[in-house]
C-alpha positions as CSV (number, residue, x, y, z in Angstrom):
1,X,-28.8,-19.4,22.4
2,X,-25.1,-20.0,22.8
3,X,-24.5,-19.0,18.6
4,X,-26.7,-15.8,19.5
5,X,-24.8,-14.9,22.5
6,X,-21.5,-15.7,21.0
7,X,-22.5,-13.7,17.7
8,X,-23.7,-10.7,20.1
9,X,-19.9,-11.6,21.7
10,X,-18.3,-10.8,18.1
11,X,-20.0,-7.7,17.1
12,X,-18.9,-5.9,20.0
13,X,-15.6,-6.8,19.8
14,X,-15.4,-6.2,15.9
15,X,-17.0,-2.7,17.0
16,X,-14.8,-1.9,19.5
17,X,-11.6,-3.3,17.9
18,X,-12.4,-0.8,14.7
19,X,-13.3,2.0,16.8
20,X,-9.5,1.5,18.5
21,X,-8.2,1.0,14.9
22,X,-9.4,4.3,13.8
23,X,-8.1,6.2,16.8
24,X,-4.5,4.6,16.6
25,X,-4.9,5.2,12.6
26,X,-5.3,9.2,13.3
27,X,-2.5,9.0,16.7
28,X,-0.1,7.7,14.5
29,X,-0.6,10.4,11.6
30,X,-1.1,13.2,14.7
31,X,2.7,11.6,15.9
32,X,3.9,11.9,12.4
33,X,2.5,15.7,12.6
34,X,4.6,15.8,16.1
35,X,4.6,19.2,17.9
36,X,4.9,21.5,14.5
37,X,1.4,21.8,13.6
38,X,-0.3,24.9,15.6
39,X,-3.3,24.5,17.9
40,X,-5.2,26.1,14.6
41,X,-3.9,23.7,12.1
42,X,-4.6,21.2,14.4
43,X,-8.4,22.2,14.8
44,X,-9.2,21.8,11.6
45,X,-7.3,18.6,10.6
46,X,-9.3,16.0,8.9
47,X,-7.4,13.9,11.5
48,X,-9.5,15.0,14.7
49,X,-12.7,15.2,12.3
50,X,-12.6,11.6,11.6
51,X,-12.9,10.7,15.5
52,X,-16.7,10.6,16.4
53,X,-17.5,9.4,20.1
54,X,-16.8,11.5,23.2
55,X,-14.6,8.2,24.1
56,X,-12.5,8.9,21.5
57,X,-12.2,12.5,22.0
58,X,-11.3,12.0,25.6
59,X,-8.7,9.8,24.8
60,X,-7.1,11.8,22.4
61,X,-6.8,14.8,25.2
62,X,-5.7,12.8,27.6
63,X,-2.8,11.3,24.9
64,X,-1.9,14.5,24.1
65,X,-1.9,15.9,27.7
66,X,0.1,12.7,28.9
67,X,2.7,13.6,26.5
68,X,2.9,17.6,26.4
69,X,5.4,17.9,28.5
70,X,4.4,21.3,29.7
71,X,4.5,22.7,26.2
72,X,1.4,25.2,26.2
73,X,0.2,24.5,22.8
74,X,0.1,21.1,23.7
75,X,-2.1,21.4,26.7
76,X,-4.6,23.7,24.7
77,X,-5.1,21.4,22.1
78,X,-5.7,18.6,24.7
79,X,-8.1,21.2,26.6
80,X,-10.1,21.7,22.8
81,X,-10.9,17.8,22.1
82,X,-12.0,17.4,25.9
83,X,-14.2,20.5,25.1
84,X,-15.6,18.9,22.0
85,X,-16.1,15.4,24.3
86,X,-17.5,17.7,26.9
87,X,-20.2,19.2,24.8
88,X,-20.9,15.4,23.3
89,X,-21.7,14.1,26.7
90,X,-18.0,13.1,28.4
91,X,-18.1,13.6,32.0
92,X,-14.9,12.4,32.2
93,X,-13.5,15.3,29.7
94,X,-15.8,18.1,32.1
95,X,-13.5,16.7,35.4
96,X,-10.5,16.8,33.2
97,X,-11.1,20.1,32.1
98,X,-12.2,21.1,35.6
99,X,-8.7,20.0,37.3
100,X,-7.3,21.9,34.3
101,X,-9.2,25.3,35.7
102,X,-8.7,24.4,39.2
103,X,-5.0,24.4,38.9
104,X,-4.4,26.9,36.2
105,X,-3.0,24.6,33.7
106,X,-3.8,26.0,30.0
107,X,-5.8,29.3,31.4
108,X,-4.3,32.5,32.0
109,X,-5.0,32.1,35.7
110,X,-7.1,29.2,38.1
111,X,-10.3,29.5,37.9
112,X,-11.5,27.7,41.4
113,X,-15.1,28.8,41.0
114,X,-16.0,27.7,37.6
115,X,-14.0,24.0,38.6
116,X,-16.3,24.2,41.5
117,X,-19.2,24.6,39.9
118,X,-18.0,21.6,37.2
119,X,-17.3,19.4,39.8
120,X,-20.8,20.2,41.5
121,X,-22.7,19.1,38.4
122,X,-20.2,16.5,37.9
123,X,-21.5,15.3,42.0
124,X,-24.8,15.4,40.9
125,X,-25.1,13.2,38.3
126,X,-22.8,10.8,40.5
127,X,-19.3,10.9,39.0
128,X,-17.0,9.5,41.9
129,X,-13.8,11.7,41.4
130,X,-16.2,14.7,40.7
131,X,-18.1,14.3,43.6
132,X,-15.0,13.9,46.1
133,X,-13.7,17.0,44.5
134,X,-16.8,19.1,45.1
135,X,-16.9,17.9,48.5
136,X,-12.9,18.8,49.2
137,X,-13.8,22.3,47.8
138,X,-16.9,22.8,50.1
139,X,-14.6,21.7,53.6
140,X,-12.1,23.9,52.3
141,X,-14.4,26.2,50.9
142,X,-12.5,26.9,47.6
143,X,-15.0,28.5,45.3
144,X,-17.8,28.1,46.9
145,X,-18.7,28.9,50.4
146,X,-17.9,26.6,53.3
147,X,-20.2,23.7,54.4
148,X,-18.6,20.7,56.4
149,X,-22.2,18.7,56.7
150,X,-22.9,18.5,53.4
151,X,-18.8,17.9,52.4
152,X,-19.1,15.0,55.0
153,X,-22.2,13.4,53.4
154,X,-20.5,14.1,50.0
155,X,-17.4,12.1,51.2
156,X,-19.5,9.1,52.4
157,X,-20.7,8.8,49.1
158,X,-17.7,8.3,47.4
């Protein structure tokens, strides 16, 4: 049992220590690219079509948002792998794209409804951080109308 368990123990690790090999393979070619290539150029590097999980997409956007800087093209090319994580599955790309929209960062103005209404589906499948956000915007009632009860059981949740 213990050479199963250990075995079991080593392919994980071998899979998750390749799977962070690839992504620091394509950060360090994406550094080596720095700021010059254009959000296009960037969508269609063979750089961001190697990564497959919604992990790795995430991580990526939040590399590249963590060191934009405020530079524009920067934040949209973070804002199009958390879309592609999004659309695999990421609930942690949909909240990081909703605080995105909520506070206008990489959109031409905030969008408080449509963060609302990610952070509501991000509440009802039980993300923490989505749920506490849905339930700030329903005391305040930013985006949605105003409704302390239910923003009071919300916070007890989380």
């Amino acid at each position: 049992m213990q050479r199963v368990l250990r075995t079991w123990r080593k392919s994980r690790s071998a899979s998750a220590k390749e799977g962070h090999e690839e992504l620091q393979e394509v950060l360090t070619k994406l550094r080596k690219l720095g700021q010059r290539s254009t959000l296009e150029q960037f969508k269609e590097s063979s750089l961001v079509a190697k990564l497959r999980s919604p992990m790795q997409f995430h991580g990526l956007g939040n590399m590249i948002f963590n060191n934009s800087n405020d530079n524009d093209e920067e934040v949209q090319k973070a804002l199009h792998v958390w879309k592609i994580a999004m659309d695999k599955g990421s609930e942690k790309a949909k909240y990081s794209i909703a605080l995105c929209m909520k506070k206008g960062i990489g959109f031409p103005k905030k969008d408080v409804m449509g963060a609302t209404k990610y952070f509501k589906e991000l509440a009802a499948t039980g993300h923490g951080w989505g749920t506490f956000a849905y339930a700030d915007a329903l005391s305040n009632g930013q985006g949605t109308r105003k409704n302390e009860k239910k923003a009071f059981e919300l916070f007890i949740k989380t």
